[in-house]
Every structure is written in C-alpha cells, then in structure tokens.
C-alpha positions as CSV (number, residue, x, y, z in Angstrom):
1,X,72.4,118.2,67.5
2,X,73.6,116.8,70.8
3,X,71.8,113.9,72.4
4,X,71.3,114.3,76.0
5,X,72.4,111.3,78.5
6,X,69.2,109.4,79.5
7,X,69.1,109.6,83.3
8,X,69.4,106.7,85.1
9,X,66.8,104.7,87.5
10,X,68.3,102.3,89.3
11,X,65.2,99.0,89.7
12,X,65.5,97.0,92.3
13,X,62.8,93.9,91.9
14,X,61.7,92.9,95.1
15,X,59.3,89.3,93.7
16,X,61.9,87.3,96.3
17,X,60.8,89.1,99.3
18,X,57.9,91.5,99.5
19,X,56.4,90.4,96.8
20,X,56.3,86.9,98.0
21,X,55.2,88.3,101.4
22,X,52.3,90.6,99.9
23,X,50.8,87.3,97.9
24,X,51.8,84.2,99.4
25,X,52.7,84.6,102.9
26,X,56.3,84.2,102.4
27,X,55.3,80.7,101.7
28,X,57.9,80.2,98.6
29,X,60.9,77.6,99.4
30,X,64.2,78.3,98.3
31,X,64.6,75.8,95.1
32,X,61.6,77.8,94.1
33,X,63.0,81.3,94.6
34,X,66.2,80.1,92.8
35,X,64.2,79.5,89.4
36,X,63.2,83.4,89.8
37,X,66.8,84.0,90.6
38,X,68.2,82.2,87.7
39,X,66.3,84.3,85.0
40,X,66.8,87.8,87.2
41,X,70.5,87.1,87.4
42,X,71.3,88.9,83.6
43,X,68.2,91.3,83.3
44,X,70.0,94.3,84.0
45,X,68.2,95.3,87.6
46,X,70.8,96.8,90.0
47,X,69.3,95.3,93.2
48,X,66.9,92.6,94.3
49,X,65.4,92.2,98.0
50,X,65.8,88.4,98.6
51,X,66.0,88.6,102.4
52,X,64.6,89.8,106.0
53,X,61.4,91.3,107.0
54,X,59.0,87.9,107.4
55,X,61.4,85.4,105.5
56,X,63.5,84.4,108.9
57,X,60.4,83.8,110.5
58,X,58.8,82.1,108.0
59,X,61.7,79.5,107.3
60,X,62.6,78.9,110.9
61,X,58.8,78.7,111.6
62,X,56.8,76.7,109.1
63,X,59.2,76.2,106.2
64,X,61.7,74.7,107.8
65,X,64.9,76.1,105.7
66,X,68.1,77.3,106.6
67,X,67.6,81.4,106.8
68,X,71.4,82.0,106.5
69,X,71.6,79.4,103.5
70,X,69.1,81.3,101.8
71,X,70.5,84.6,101.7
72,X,74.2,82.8,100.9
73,X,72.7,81.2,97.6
74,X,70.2,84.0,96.1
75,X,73.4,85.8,96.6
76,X,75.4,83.4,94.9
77,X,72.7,82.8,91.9
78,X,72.7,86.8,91.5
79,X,76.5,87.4,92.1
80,X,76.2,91.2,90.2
81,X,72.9,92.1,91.4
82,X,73.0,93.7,95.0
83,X,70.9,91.8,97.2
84,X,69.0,93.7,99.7
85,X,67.4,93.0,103.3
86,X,64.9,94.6,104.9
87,X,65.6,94.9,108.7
88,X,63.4,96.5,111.6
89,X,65.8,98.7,113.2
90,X,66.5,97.2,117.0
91,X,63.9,94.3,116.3
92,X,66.3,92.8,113.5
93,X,63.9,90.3,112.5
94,X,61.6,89.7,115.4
95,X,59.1,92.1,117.1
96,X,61.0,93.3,120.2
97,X,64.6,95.0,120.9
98,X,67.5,93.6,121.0
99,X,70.5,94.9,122.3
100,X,73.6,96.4,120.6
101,X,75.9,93.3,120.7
102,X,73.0,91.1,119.0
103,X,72.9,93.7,116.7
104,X,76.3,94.0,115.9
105,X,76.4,89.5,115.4
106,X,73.8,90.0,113.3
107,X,75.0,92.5,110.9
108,X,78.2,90.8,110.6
109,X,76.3,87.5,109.8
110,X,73.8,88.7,107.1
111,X,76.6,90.7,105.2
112,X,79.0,87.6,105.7
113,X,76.2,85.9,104.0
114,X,75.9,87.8,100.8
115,X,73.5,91.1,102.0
116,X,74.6,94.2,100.6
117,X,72.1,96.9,100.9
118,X,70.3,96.5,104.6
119,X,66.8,98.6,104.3
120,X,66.7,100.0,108.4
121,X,63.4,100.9,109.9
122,X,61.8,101.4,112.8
123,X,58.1,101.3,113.3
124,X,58.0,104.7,115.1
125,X,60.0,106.1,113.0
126,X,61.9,107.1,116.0
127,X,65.5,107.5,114.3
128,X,67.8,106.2,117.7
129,X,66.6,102.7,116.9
130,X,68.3,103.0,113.7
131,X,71.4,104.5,115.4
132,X,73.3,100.5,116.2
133,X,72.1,99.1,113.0
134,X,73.4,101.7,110.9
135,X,76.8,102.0,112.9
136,X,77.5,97.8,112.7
137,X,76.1,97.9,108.4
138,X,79.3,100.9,108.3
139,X,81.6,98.4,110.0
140,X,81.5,95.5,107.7
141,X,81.3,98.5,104.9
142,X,78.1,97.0,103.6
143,X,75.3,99.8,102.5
144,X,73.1,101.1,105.1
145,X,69.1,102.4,103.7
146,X,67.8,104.9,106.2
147,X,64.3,104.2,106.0
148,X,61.3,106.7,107.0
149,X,58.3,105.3,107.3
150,X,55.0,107.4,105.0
151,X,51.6,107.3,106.6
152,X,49.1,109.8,106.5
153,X,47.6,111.3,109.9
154,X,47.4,115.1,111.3
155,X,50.8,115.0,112.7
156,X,52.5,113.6,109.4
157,X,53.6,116.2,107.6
158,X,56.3,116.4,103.9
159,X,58.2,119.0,106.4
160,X,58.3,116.2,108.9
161,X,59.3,113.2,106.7
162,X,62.2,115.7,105.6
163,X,63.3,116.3,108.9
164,X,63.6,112.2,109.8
165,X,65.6,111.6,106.2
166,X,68.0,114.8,107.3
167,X,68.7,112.7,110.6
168,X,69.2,109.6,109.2
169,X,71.3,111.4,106.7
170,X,73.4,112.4,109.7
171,X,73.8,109.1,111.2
172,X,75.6,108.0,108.0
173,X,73.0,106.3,105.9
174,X,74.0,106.1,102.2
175,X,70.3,106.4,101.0
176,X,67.3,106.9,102.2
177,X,63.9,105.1,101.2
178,X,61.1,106.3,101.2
179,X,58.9,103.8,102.7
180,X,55.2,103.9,101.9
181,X,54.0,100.5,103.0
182,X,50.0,100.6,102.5
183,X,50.2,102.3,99.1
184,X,48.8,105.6,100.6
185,X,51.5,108.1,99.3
186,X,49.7,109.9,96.0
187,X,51.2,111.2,92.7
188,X,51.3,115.1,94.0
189,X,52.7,113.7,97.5
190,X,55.6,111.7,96.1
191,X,56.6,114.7,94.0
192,X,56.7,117.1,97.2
193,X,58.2,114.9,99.0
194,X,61.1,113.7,96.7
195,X,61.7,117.5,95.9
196,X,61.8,117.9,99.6
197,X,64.5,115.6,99.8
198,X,66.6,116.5,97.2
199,X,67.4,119.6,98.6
200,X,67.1,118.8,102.1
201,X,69.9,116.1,101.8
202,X,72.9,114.8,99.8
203,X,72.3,110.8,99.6
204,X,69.9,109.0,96.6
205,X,65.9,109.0,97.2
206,X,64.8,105.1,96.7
207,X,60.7,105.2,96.6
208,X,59.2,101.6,98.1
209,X,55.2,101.8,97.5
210,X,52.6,99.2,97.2
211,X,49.3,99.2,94.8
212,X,46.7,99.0,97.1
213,X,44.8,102.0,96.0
214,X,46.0,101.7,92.7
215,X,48.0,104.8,92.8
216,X,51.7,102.8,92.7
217,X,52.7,103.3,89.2
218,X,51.8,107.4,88.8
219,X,53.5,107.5,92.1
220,X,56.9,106.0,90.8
221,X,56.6,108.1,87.9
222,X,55.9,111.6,89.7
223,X,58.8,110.4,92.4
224,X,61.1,109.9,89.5
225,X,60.1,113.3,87.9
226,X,61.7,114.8,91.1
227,X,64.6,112.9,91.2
228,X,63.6,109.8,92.7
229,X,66.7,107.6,92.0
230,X,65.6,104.6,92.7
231,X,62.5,102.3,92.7
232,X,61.2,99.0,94.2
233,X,59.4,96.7,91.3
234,X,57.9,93.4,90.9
235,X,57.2,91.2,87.9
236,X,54.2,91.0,86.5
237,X,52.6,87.6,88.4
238,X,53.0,89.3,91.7
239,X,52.2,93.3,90.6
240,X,49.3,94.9,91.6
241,X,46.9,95.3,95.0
242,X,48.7,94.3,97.7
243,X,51.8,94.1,96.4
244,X,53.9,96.7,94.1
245,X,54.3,98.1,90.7
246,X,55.6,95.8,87.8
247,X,58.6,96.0,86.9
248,X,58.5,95.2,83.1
249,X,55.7,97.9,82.8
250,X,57.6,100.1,85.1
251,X,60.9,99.5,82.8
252,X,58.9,100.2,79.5
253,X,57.1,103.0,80.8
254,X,60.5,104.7,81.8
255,X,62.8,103.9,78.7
256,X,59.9,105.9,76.2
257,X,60.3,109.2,78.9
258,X,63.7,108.9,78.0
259,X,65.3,107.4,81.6
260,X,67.8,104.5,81.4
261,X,67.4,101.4,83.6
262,X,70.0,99.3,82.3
263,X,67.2,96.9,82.0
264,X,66.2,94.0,78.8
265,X,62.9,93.9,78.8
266,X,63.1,90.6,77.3
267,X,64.5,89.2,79.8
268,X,62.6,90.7,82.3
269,X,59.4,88.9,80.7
270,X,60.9,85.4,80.5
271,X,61.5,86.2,84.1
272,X,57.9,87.0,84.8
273,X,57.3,83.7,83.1
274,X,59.3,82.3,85.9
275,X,57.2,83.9,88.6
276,X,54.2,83.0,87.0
277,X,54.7,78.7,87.2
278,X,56.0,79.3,90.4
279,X,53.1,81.6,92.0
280,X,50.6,78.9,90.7
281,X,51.8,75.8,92.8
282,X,51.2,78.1,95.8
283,X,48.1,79.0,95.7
284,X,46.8,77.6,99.4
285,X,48.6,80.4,100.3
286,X,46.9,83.4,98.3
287,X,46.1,86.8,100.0
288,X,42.0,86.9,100.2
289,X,42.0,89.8,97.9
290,X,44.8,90.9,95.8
291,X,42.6,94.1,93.8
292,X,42.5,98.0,94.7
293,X,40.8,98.6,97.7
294,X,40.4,102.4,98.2
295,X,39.3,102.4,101.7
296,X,42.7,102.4,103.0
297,X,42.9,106.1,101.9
298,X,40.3,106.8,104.4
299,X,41.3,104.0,107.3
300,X,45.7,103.7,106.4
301,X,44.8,100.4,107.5
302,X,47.4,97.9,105.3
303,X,45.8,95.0,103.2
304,X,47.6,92.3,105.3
305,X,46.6,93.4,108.4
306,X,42.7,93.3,107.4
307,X,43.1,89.9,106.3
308,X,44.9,88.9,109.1
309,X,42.1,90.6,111.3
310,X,39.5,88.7,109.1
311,X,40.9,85.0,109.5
312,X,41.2,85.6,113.3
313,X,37.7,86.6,113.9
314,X,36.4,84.5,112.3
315,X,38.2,81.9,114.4
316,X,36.5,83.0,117.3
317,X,33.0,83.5,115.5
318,X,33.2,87.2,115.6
319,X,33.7,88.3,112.0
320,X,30.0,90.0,112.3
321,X,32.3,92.3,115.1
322,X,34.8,93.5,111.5
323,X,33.7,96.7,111.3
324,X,33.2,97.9,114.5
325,X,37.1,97.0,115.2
326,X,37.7,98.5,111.5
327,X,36.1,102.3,113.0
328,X,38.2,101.4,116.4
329,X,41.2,101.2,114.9
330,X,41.7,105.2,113.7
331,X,40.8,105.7,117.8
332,X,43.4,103.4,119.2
333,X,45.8,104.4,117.0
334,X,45.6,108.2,117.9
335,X,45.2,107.5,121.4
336,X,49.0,105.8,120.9
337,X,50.9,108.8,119.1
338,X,49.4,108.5,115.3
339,X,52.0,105.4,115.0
340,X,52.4,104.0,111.6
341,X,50.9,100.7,111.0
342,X,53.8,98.7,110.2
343,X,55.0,95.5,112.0
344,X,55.0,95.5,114.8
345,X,52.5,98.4,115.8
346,X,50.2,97.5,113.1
347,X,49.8,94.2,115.1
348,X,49.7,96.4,118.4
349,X,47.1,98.9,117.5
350,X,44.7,96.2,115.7
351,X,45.1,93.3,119.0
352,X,44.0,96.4,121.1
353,X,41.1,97.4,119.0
354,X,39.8,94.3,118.9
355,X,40.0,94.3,123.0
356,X,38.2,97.3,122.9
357,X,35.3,96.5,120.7
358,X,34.9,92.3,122.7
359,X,35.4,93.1,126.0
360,X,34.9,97.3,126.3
361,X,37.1,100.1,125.2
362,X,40.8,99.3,127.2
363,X,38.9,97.4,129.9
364,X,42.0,95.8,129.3
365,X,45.5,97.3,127.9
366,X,47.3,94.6,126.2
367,X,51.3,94.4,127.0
368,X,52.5,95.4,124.3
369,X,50.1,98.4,124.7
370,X,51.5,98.6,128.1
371,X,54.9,99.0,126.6
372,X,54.8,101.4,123.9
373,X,52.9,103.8,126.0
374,X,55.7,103.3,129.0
375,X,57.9,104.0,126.0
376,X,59.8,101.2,125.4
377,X,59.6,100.8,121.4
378,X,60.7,104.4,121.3
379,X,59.1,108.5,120.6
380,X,55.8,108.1,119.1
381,X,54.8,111.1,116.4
382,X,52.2,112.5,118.6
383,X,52.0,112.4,122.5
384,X,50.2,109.4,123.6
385,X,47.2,109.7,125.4
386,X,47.8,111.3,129.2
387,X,45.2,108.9,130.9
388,X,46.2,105.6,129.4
389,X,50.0,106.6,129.9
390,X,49.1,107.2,133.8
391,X,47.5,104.0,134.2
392,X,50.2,102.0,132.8
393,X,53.2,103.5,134.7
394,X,51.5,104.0,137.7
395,X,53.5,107.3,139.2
396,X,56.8,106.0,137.3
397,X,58.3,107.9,134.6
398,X,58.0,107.3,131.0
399,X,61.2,106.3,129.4
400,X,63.0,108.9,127.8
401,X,66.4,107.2,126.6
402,X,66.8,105.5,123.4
403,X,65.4,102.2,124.4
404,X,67.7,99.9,124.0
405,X,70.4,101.4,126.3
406,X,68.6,99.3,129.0
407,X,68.9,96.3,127.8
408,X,71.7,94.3,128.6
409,X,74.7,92.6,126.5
410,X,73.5,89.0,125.8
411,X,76.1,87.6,123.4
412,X,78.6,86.3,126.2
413,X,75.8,84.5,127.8
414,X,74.8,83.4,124.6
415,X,77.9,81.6,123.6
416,X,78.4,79.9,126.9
417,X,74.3,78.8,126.4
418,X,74.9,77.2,123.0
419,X,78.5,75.6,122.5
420,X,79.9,74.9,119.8
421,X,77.5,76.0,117.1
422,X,78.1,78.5,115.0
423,X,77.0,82.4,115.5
424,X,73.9,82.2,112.7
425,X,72.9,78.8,114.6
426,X,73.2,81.1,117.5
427,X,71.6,84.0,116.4
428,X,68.3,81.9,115.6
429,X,68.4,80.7,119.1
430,X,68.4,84.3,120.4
431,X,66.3,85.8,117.8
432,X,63.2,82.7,117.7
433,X,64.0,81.2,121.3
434,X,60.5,79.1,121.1
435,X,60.5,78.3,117.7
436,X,64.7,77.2,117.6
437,X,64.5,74.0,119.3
438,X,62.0,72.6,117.0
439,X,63.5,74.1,114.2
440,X,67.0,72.5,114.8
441,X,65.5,68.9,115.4
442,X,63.2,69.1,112.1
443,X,66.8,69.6,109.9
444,X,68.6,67.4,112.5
445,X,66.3,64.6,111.6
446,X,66.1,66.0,107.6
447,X,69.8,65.5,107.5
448,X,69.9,61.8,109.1
C-alpha cells in the first residue's frame, strides 16, 4: 500500500522575541538569548523571531545593548534557521510614521544585519502603511509577511480579513500572517478564516496567536486543518497565558496527526531546558498574571495592556478607578473606528479612557487622539465618531492620502546632523531621538 507524504508545518519559535516580551518585558540581554540560541540552532524549526517589535526599544532604552549587534549574532548563532522581525508598518520600531527614505535605511540595515522574514503591520490594518515597507523588504530580496491584524468587533468580519490578505497579496507580500494578538481568534474562527484564505489567495497562511483565553493550541490545530502552513511556538518555560502555544507540545501533537515539522523533539526539550534557567534569573521582570483570563473574550482588551493600566494607576492612587476605565475602554474604542488594540492604538484608546473616567468623558482629547481621528495613522475599520472628528479639525478636512506622503524626506538632513557614524548609529538617532544621546554615552563610557 502506498504511504502518503506527511504534510509539512513549517514552526517558527518565537521564545527570543514575543515570548520574551509577553513574560519578561523584553528584559533578557543578549549573552542570555544566545544560550537559547545555541540549543535552537539544530532543532529542526524553520524560523525564529529574534528581533523588532519592543526589543529596539528595550535595548536602546534600559538595556543598554547594541540593537543592530543583536540581530547580527542570533543570526549568526542560527545561520540555517530564518530569523524573523516583527515591524509596525510606517512606525518601523517606534510609535509614529516615518517617512519613505527612513524606511527604505532601515530595511536595508535590518536585512544587512541578518533579518530574513520582516512580519509588516499596521495597527489599523490600513494596508497603504504597509505599501513602503513591503517595496524596500523586495529590494534587498529579503521576505516580506503581510500581516492582518484579528480582533473581534461588529465591523470585523472573515469576509473582511480576506479582503486585507487579498491586498496585501497584491502589493507583493510572500505570506501573509494571521495576526491574532490577544488570543481572541477561536478554533471554528481559525478554520473559516484559513479556508478563506486559501482560496482567496496564492501565498502560505502563517497563524500568530497567543493563550490568553486558553484557546491557542485547538486554534493552531483547526488553522492547520485548513491549511494553515505555518505556526508561531514557544518552548515550554514561556507557553501559556499571555504568551503562545508550546512548541514541543505543538511538535508532538502534529507528528501523531500525521504532519511533518522537520522538528527533534529532543532537542527541542533540552532547549526548553535552556529557557527555563534563563527565565528564572529574570523574574523582577514577570508579567502580574501569566494564567487564562477569559474576560478578554468579552472586553479584546490584551493581557499587557491591563497590566500596564494596573501599575499606572496605581501610581497615581487610582487603581479603585480599574474598572470603570475597563467598561470605558469598549466606548472609546468604538467611538475611534473599532481599531484593533495593538501598539500603538492599544496605548491610544486605554490613555483616553482613562481621561475619560479622571477628569469626564473627552473633557480632554489626548493628541494622539487628536491625530488618529484627523487621520493621520491611517483608515480606521469603522467611521470615527462625527462630533469628536469636528472638534478636532475644526472646519479642516480629514486626511485622506496614505499618511505618510506628507511627511518629508529626512535622511539628507540626517547624515549632515550626525557625521561620520554609521547608518544603524544613525537610524537610532532618528528612530529614539530622546533616548540616543544617553544611549551612546552609556556604551561610550562601557567601552573606555
């Protein structure tokens, strides 16, 4: 009798980056990562996400590392494994746009520095701020992830999420991920949508989920079932809650339905090992809760974003206010276009909810309020609110072009500013302009 070939799932662990970010505040330093690294390296996973999202910040901010170095040796430490950023459309790695010539620098500088596969989002999903980012990832023939971004509200729809994949698809993307951010995308929901996909467009499905509501691993499976071709893991130390399925589980689980990973499960768990002695000497920097937490299904507001909320009040002796600002949050975020709540409108929607509640409801709209509903990040899913959007542009028009076409070049001015150092040294100046000078006169002094 002929024996079928096994299908194949391409894992990509992502411990190095988001799961790092979802446990320990992007907290882990480099010689750290690298013993993680070292026992990935030969375990048979086709990609790892090592860089972007919060790590530039983090090591320019408070760690105090060389962003570019880091990407340049995970890369090196992993040499067959693709290593994959995650990159917020226009905002690169910050929280605002950036024009096209910025973009273009730093394309050229992450892939010259080892990234293979850039993950490309935008936090409105609006697909023109994915337009530069994909272009300059084509240019230095690196791989380009189209990302849509899942949430659940009365305007998201599977027919929707379809529609944003088929555009990305036609901007040249190579795959497109599906990513679900809070954990909210169900078993039945990845299924429909994956078998959306798969006819709507020509390019591999790659599912990202978290375990928030404990719904990550019959997700994975059910996307898989569809045709899902690749998947976003974890090991084992940093699996569950708020961050992601486990990979070794996820490997096992996948080999007995018959699907081939390419992955040695041995390995995997000496890796896991790994992750385990190194999680343990940061734990000053543990998320408050790491378990399900089902309420998200009901408020889509992400883990992080609570604990965030949490720590802040109670700063300024309000904690008492939580749940008030909790119910306020489902408002503000309708009243600004049913927005996902990912950085940075997760940060938007939660400042101005917490406005709302202290000081009465948008007794004061918040800047970066101000400029979402003047249209400056980009379309929202759902018309803003009318009356807000009047008060804001005050008889001016709301902006209609893809956002970034009115911001000027800045890379001549850039070069001229800064002399003599090189473009990544230059592209942390323009990317972390307050945090830079301190940054460079920390690892001045380190290297004296």
């Amino acid at each position: 009798m002929e024996t079928q070939t096994p299908k194949t799932v391409k894992i990509f662990d992502i411990t190095m980056r988001d799961g790092s970010q979802s446990k320990v505040a992007t907290r882990i330093k480099l010689d750290d990562l690298l013993k993680i690294a070292g026992k990935l390296a030969d375990t048979g996973i086709y990609g790892a996400e090592t860089w972007g999202g919060a790590t530039f910040d983090v090591c320019v901010r408070y760690l105090r590392e060389d962003p570019w170095e880091r990407a340049r040796i995970l890369k090196a430490a992993m040499p067959n494994v693709k290593s994959m950023m995650l990159i917020r459309g226009q905002n690169l790695v910050a929280y605002s746009n950036f024009p096209d010539d910025v973009v273009q620098k730093f394309v050229e500088a992450s892939a010259r520095n080892g990234i293979d596969v850039f993950r490309i989002f935008d936090a409105l999903d609006d697909v023109r701020n994915h337009e530069a980012v994909i272009k300059a990832v084509k240019s230095v023939g690196k791989i380009a992830e189209g990302a849509v971004c899942y949430t659940i509200s009365p305007v998201h729809t599977i027919a929707k999420f379809v529609n944003k994949a088929r555009q990305l698809e036609d901007k040249g993307v190579d795959q497109i991920c599906i990513k679900d951010m809070a954990g909210l995308i169900d078993p039945q929901t990845a299924f429909e949508l994956v078998t959306g996909l798969k006819k709507a467009v020509n390019v591999p499905i790659h599912l990202h989920t978290h375990d928030n509501c404990g719904l990550g691993m019959m997700s994975v499976l059910k996307a898989v079932e569809a045709g899902c071709e690749m998947i976003d893991s974890v090991l084992s130390p940093f699996s569950g809650g708020t961050g992601h399925p486990c990979t070794e589980s996820l490997v096992f689980s996948l080999e007995r339905f018959g699907y081939s990973t390419g992955c040695d499960l041995k390995k995997l768990t000496r890796a896991a090992e790994e992750a385990r002695a190194v999680r343990s000497s940061y734990s000053e920097f543990e998320a408050p809760y790491s378990g399900v937490d089902c309420k998200m299904l009901i408020t889509q507001i992400p883990g992080g974003v609570m604990s965030n909320l949490s720590s802040q009040l109670r700063l300024q002796n309000a904690l008492h206010r939580l749940n008030e600002i909790v119910d306020e949050i489902p408002k503000v975020r309708e009243d600004l276009g049913f927005i996902p709540l990912v950085t940075p409108t997760s940060q938007i929607v939660v400042s101005q909810a917490t406005f709302n509640v202290l000081l009465g409801r948008y007794k004061i709209i918040a800047n970066h309020t101000a400029n979402l509903l003047k249209g400056m990040y980009g379309e929202t899913p759902a018309p803003v609110n009318k009356e807000l959007q009047d008060r804001v542009l005050k008889g001016a028009k709301p902006i209609s072009v893809r956002p970034a076409e009115l911001i000027p070049p800045m890379w001549p001015e850039l070069e001229k500013k800064f002399p003599g150092l090189t473009e990544e040294e230059i592209l942390i100046h323009a990317i972390f302009p307050h945090e830079a000078a301190g940054y460079f006169e920390e690892r001045a002094k380190k290297s004296e």
